[in-house]
Backbone as a chain_set.jsonl record, in Angstrom:
{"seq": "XXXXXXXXXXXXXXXXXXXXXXXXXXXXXXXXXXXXXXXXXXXXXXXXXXXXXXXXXXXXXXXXXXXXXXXXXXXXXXXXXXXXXXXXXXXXXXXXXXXXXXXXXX", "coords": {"N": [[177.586, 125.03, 46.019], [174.903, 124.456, 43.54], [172.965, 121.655, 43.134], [170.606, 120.13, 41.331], [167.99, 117.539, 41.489], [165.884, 115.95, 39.449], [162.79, 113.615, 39.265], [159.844, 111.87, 38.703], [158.318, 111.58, 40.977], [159.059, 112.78, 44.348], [159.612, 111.369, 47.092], [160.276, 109.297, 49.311], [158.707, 106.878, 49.869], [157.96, 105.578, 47.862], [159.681, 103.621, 46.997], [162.676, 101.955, 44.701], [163.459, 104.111, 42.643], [162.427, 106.586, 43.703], [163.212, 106.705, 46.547], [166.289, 106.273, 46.193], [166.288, 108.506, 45.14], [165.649, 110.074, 47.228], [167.639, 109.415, 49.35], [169.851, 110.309, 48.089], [169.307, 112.816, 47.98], [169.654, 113.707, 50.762], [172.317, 112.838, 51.594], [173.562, 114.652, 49.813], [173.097, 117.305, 51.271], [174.174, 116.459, 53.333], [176.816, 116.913, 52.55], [176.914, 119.245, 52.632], [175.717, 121.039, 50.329], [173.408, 123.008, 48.214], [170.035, 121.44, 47.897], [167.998, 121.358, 45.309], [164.963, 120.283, 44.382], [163.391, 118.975, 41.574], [160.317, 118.32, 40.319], [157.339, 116.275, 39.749], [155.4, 116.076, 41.417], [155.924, 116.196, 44.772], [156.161, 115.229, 48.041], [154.516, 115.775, 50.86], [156.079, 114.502, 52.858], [158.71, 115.784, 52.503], [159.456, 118.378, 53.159], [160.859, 117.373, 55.655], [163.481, 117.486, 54.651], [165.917, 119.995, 54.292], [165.653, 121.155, 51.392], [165.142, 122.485, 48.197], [161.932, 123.058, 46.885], [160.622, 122.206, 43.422], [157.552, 121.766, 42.011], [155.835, 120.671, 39.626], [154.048, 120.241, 38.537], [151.858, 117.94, 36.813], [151.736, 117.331, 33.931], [150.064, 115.86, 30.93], [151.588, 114.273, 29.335], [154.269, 112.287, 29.204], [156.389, 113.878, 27.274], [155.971, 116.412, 27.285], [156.002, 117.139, 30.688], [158.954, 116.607, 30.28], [159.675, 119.157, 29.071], [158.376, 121.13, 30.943], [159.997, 120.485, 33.07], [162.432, 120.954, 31.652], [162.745, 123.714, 31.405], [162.05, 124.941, 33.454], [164.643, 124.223, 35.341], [166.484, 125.371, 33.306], [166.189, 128.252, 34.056], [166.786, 127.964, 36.81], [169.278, 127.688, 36.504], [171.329, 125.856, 37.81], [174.314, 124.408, 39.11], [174.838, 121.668, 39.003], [172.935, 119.178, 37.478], [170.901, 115.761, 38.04], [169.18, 113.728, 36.543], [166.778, 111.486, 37.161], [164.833, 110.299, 34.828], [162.637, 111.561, 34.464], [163.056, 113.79, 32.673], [165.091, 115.056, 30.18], [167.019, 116.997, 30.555], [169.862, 117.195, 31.68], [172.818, 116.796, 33.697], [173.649, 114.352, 34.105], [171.931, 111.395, 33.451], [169.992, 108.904, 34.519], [167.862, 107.092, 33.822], [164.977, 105.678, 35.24], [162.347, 104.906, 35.485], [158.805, 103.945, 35.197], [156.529, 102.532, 32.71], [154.625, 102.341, 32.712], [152.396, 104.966, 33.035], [151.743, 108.048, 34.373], [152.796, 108.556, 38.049], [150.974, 108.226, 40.977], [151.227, 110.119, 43.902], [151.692, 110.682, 47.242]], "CA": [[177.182, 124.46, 44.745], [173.669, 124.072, 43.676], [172.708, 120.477, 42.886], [169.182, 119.802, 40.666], [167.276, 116.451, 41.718], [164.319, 115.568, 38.855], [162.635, 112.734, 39.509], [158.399, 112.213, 38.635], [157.769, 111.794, 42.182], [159.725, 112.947, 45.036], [158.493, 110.371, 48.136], [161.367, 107.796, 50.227], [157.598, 105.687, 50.641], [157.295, 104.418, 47.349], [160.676, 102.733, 46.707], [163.048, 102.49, 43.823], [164.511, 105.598, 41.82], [162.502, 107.96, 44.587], [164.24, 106.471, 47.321], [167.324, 106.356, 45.768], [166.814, 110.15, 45.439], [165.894, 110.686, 48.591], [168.711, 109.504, 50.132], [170.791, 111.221, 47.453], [169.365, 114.526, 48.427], [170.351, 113.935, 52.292], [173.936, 112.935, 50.97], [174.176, 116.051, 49.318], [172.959, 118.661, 51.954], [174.915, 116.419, 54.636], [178.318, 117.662, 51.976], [176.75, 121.023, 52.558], [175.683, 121.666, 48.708], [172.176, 123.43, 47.914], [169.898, 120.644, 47.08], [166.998, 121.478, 44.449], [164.086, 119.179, 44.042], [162.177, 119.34, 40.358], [159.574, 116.954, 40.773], [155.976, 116.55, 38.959], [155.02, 115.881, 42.635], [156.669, 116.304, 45.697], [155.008, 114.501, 49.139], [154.679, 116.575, 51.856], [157.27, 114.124, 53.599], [159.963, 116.242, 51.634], [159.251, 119.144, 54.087], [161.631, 117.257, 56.792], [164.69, 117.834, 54.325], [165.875, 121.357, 53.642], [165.356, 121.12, 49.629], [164.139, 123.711, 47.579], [161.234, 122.551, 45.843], [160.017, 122.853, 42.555], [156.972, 121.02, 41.693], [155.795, 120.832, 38.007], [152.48, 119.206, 37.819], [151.577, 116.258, 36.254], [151.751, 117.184, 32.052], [149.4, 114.456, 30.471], [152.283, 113.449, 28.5], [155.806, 112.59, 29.581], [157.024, 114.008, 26.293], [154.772, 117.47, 27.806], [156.599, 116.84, 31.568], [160.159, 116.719, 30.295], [159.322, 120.102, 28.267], [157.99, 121.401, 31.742], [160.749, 120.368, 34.04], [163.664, 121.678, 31.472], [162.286, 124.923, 31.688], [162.274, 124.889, 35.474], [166.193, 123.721, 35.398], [167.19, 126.085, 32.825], [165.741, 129.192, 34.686], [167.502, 128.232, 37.746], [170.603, 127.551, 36.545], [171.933, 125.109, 38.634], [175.199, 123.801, 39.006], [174.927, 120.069, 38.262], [172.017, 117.897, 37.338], [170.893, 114.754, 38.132], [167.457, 113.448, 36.412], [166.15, 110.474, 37.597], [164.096, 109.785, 34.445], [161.652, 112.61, 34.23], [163.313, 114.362, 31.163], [166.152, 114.937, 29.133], [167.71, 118.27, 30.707], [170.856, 117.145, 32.744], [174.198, 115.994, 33.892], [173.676, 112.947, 35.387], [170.754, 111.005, 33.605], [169.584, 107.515, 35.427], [166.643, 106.176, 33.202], [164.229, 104.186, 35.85], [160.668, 105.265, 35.666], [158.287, 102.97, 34.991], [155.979, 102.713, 31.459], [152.572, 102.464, 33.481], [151.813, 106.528, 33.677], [152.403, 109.229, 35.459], [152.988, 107.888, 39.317], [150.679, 108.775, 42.273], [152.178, 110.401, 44.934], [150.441, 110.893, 48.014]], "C": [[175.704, 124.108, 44.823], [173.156, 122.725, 42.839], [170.965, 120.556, 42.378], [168.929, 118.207, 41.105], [166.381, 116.517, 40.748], [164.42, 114.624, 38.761], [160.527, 113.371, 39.241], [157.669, 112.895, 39.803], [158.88, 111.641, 43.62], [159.452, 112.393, 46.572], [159.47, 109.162, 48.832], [159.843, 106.664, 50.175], [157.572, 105.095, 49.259], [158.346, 103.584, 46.709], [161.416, 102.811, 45.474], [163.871, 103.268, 43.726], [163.57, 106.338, 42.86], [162.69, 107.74, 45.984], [165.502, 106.371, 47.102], [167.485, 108.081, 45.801], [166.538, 110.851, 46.486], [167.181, 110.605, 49.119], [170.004, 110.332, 49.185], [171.0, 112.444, 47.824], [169.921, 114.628, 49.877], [171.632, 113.617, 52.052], [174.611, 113.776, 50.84], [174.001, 117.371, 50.896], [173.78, 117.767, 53.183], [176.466, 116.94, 54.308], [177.922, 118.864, 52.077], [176.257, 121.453, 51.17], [173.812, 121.938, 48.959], [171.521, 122.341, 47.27], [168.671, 120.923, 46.317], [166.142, 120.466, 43.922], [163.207, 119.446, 43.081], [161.307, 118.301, 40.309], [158.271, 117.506, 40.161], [155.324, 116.519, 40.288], [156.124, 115.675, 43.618], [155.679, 115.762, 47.411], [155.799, 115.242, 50.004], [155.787, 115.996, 52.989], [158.396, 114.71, 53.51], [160.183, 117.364, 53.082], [160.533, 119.102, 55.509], [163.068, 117.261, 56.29], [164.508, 119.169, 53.99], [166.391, 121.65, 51.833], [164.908, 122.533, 49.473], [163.373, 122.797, 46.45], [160.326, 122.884, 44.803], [159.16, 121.83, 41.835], [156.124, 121.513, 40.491], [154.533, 120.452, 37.423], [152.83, 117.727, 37.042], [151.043, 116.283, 34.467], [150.846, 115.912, 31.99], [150.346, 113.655, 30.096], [153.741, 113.285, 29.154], [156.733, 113.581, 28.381], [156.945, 116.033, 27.093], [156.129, 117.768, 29.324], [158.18, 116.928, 31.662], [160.369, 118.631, 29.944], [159.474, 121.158, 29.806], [159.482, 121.351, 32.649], [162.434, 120.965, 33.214], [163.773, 123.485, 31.322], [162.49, 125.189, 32.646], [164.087, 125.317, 35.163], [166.663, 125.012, 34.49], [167.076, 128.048, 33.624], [166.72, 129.353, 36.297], [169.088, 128.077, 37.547], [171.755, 126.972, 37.667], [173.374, 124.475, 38.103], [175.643, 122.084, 38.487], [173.295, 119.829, 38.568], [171.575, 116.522, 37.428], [169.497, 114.285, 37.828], [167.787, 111.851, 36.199], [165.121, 109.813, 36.743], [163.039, 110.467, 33.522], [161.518, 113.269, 32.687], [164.742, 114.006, 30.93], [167.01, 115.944, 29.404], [169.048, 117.812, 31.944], [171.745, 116.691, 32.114], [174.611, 114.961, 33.596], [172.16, 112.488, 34.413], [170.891, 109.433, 33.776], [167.667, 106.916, 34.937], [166.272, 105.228, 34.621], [163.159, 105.044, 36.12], [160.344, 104.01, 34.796], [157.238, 103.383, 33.875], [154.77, 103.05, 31.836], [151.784, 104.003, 33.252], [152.489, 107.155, 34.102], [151.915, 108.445, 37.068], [152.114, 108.844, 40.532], [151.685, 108.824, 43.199], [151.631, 111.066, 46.079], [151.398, 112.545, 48.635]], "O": [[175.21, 123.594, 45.827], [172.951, 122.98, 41.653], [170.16, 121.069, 43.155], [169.978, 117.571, 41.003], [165.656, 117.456, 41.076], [165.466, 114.108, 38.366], [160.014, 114.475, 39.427], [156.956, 113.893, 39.905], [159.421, 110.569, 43.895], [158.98, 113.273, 47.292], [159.067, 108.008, 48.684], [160.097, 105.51, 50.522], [157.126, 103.947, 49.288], [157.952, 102.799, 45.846], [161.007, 103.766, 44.813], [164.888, 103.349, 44.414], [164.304, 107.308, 43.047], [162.303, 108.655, 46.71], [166.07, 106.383, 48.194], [168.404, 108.749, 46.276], [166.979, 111.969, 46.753], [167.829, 111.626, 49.346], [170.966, 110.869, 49.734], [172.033, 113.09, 47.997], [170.62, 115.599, 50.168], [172.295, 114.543, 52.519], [175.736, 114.0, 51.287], [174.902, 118.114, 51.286], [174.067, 118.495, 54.134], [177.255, 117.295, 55.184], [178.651, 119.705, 51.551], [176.589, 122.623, 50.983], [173.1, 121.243, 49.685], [172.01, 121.987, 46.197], [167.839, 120.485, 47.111], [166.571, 119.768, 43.004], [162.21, 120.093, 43.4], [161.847, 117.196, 40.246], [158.014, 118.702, 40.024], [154.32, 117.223, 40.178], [157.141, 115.048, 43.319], [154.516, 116.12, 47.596], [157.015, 115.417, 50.08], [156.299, 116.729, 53.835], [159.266, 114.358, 54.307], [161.029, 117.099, 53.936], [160.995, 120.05, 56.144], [163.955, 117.092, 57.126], [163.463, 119.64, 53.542], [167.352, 122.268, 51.375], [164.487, 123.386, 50.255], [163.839, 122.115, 45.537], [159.383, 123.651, 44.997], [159.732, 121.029, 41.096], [155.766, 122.688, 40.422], [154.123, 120.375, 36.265], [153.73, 116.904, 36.872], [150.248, 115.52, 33.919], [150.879, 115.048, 32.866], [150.258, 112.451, 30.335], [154.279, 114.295, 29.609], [157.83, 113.981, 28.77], [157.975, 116.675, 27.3], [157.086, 118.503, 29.08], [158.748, 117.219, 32.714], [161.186, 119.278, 30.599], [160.464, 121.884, 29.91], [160.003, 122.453, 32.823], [163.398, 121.314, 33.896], [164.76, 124.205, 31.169], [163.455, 125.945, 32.752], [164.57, 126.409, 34.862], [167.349, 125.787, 35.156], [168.014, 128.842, 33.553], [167.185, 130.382, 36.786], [169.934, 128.343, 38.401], [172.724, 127.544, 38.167], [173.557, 124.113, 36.941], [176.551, 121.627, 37.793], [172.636, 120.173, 39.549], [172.129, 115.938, 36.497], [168.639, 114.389, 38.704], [168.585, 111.234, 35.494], [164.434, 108.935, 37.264], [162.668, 110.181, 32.384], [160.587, 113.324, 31.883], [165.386, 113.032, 31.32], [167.93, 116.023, 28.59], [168.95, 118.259, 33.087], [171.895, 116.32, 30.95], [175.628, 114.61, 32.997], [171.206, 113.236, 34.625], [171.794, 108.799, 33.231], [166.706, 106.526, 35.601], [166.99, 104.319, 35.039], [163.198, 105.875, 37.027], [161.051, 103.322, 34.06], [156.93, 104.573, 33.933], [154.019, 103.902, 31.36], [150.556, 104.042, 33.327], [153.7, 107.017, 34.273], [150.836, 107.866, 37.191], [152.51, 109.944, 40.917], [152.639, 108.069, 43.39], [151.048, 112.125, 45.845], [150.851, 113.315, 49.424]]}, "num_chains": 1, "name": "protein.A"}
């Protein structure tokens, strides 16, 4: 099964909803399932899980960003969804991003 992750920023360091999906994604690939990371940014920390990652840029607009990342998702056709915030294209959605911007992500 192929599992979708979107989330702004894909990073265990900066706490929150992208630690929450970190450890989600090691959850999943420890059940064995394909885990897919759509992310406006992805931190090279990701590298030490076996994800597939699909990073999206940083749209000016979130409105722009959701647009961006359901495009992604629909192309791959993944089995379930789980967005973290980002947009509007899933399963599973978990509203917690924050109003401030778009989120550095080192």
């Amino acid at each position: 099964m192929k599992i979708g992750l979107v989330i702004d920023c894909f990073d265990p360091k900066r706490g929150g909803a992208e630690r929450v999906a970190w450890q989600h994604a090691q959850g999943l690939i420890k059940r064995g399932y394909e885990v897919h990371v759509i992310a406006g940014r992805i931190a090279p920390v990701a590298e030490q899980l076996p994800v597939v990652p699909h990073a999206i840029g940083m749209p000016a607009t979130r409105v722009r960003r959701a647009k961006v990342a359901e495009q992604v998702l629909r192309a791959l056709r993944l089995d379930m969804v789980h967005d973290y915030g980002l947009g509007w294209y899933g399963d599973v959605l978990r509203p917690s991003v924050s109003t401030r911007g778009p989120p550095e992500c080192d």
